[in-house]
Every structure is written in C-alpha cells, then in structure tokens.
ZAMARGU-4260 file (C-alpha; in steps of 0.2 Angstrom, whole numbers, plus 5000, padded with zeros to 4 digits):
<rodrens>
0) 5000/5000/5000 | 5006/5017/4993 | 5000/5034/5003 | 5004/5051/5001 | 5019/5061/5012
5) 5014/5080/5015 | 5025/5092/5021 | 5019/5105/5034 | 5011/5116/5021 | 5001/5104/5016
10) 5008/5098/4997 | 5012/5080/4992 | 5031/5080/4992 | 5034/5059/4991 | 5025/5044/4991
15) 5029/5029/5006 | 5025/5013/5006 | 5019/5006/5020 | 5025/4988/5028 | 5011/4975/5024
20) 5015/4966/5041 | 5008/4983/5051 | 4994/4992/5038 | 4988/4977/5030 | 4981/4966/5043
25) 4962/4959/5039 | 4950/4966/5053 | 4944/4955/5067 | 4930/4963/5075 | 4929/4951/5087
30) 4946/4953/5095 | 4946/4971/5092 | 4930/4974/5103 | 4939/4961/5116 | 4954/4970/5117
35) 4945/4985/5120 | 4932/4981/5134 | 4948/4973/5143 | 4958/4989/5143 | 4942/5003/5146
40) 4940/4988/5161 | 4958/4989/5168 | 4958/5008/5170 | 4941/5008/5177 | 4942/5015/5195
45) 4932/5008/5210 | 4926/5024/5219 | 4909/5018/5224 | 4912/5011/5241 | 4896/5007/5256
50) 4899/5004/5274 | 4892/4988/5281 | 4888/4985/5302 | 4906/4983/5307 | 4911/4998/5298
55) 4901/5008/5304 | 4907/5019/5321 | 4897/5017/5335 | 4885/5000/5343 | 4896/4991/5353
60) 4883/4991/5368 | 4868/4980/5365 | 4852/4993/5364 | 4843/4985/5378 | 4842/4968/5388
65) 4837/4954/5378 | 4820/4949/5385 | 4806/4958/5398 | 4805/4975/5388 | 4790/4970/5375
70) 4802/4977/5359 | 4810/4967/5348 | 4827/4961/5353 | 4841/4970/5346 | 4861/4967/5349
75) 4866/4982/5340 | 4860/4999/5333 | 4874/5000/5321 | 4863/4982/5310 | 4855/4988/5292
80) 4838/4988/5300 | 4841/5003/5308 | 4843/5022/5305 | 4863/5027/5305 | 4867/5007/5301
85) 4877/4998/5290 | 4872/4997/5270 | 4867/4978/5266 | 4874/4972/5247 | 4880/4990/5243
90) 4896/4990/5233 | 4913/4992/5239 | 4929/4994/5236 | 4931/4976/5236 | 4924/4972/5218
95) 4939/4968/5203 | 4935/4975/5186 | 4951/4969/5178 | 4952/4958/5164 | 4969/4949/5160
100) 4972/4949/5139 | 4987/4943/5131 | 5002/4954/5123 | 5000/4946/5107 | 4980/4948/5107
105) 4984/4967/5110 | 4997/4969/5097 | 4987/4961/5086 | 4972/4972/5089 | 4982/4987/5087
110) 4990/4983/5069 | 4970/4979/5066 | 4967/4997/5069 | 4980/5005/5062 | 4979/4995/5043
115) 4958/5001/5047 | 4962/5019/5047 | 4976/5018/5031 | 4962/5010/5019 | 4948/5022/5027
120) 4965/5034/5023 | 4962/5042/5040 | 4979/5041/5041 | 4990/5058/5037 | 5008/5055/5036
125) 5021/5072/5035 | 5038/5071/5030 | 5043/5080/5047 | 5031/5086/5061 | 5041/5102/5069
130) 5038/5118/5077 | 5051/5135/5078 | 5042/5139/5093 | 5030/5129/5105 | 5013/5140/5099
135) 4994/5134/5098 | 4995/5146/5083 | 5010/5140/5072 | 5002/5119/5075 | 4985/5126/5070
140) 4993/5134/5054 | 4998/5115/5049 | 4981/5109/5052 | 4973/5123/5041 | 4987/5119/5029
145) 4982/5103/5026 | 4965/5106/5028 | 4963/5116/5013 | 4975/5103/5001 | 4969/5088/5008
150) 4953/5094/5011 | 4953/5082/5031 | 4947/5096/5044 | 4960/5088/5059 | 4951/5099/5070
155) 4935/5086/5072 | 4947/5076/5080 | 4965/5071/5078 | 4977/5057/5089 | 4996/5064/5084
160) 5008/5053/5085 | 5025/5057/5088 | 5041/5047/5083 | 5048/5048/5103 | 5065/5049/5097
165) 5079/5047/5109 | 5089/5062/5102 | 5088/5076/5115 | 5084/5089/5100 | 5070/5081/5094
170) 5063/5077/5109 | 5063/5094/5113 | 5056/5098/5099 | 5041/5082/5102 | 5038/5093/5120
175) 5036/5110/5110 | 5022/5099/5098 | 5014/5093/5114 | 5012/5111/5121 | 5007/5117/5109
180) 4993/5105/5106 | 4990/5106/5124 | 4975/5116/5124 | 4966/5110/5110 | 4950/5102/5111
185) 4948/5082/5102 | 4967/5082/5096 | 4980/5072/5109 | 5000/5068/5106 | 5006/5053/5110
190) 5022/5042/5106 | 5023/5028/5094 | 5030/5017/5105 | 5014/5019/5117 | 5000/5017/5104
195) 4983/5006/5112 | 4968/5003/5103 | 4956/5014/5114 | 4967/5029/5110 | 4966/5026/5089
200) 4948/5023/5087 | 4943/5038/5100 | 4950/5048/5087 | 4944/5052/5066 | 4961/5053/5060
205) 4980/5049/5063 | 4995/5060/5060 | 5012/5055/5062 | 5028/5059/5054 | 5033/5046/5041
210) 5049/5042/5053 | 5038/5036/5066 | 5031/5021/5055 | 5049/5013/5060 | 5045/5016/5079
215) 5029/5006/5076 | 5038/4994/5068 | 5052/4989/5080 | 5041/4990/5096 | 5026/4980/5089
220) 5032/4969/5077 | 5039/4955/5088
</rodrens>
C-alpha cells in the first residue's frame, strides 16, 4: 500500500510505502471489541464504596436487655435495620474490574486498527512534524494547511503521534508539539511506542511523521 507524504504546508512531496505486516492486517472485530472492553475495564476506578455494620462507628453496647422489655430484641444499633446502620449488598471497594488479555492479542488488535484507518486513509503521514516555537497558533497553521490541500478538517478530532526519538533535540522539539497542542479540544499527542487501541479509534484521523512508522515497527512487530 502506497499513501501520500505532505509536508507542513500541506503539498504532496513523496510517496511511502507502508509495511504490509503493520497496515495490512484483515480486521477482526471480534478481537478488536475484546481488546477494547479489557483495557476501558483495567483503567476503570472503583470509587463507589458502602459501609456495612462493622464499619460503621458506634454499637458496641447491645440497645437494651434481651427479654422483659416487649420490643423486639436487638444486639446492636449499628445492623442495616436501623437508621445510622450499615448498607446491606452496597458496593465496595472490594469488587475487581480487571480483565487479563494477552500481549500478542493486544498487538494484534492494534496493527487491526492501524491498517483500518490507512484503507479508510484516516491516516496523514508528513515528511517531518516540527515547530520554531511551542505556539497553539503555528500547530493550527499546519492543520489549516492541510485542511485546505487535503481537504481532512483535523480539528474534528485528531490522535498525533510522535516518533519519541531518543535524540535530545527532537525530543525537545516532540515537548514543543505537545504544548502546543495542549489546549486544543479532540486532538492528543502521543508516542509511537505507546499506541493502544482505545486511543486510535477515539479519534477520526491519525498523524504522524513518516519516521515514526519505524518506531511502530520495531516496538510492535515482535
């Protein structure tokens, strides 16, 4: 598969070829939608949390004797039949959401996605992706760029994905990109080496420079 390289202002300067063995997997929807509730299931936070009758402060003395009063017998006013006592089958902070899936399953799902969005060609890729200075305004010069020649409005919701370098210059540069893109609503950075499924099909479209389809490669191609 052959896809268009633009450059910042938004004209065709080459044409890539992209490795079959990430952007041409056949889709498995089944694995991809099992992948998916696993990892929504795994950061999911138990915050919901009910006392029962030992938790709750207070009833250690028995209410009143056991017998020759007429009332019911009670051993403590801290039981769920009472005003002020424990919560009976209310969640806690005992349940377990997580669900185990397997690297390769993941790995899997995620080259599934990614050869999704290059034949739905939701998938920009630029020669280079850099900033002189780390402005909202010079990154939103590059989406109206290519928004105009390309005619994809990135704006409506945009996953960039950056080639996390280990040269300290471009990874300066890769901090100036995030910052910039900080404070913009439905577009979020993130590395090539940190991709998950959840993240690329929360967002329309894909852009990356064309030096991070190598990152993909090495760290998912094992």
């Amino acid at each position: 598969m052959f896809v268009k390289v633009y450059n910042q202002e938004g004209k065709e300067v080459d044409k890539a070829e992209l490795p079959a063995e990430v952007f041409d997997v056949p889709m498995n929807k089944d694995l991809v939608h099992q992948v998916v509730v696993a990892q929504m299931a795994n950061a999911r936070q138990v915050l919901a949390h009910t006392k029962d009758r030992s938790e709750v402060r207070g009833g250690g003395v028995k209410p009143w004797r056991q017998k020759g009063t007429g009332r019911a017998r009670h051993g403590s006013i801290r039981s769920p039949i009472w005003k002020g006592g424990g919560v009976t089958f209310g969640p806690t902070k005992e349940r377990i959401f997580a669900k185990k899936i397997n690297k390769k399953m993941k790995r899997l799902a995620l080259l599934i996605i990614l050869s999704s969005k290059a034949r739905d060609k939701e998938m920009v890729l630029l020669d280079k992706l850099e900033l002189a200075q780390a402005k909202t305004k010079q990154i939103m010069e590059v989406f109206n760029n290519l928004k105009t020649k390309i005619k994809k409005d990135l704006t409506k919701g945009t996953l960039v994905v950056l080639s996390a370098c280990l040269d300290e210059s471009k990874r300066a540069s890769d901090q100036k990109i995030i910052r910039a893109i900080k404070n913009i609503p439905k577009i979020k950075t993130i590395r090539a080496d940190s991709l998950n499924v959840l993240d690329v099909l929360s967002y329309r479209y894909l852009l990356m420079p064309q030096e991070a389809i190598e990152v993909i490669k090495k760290t998912y191609l094992k």
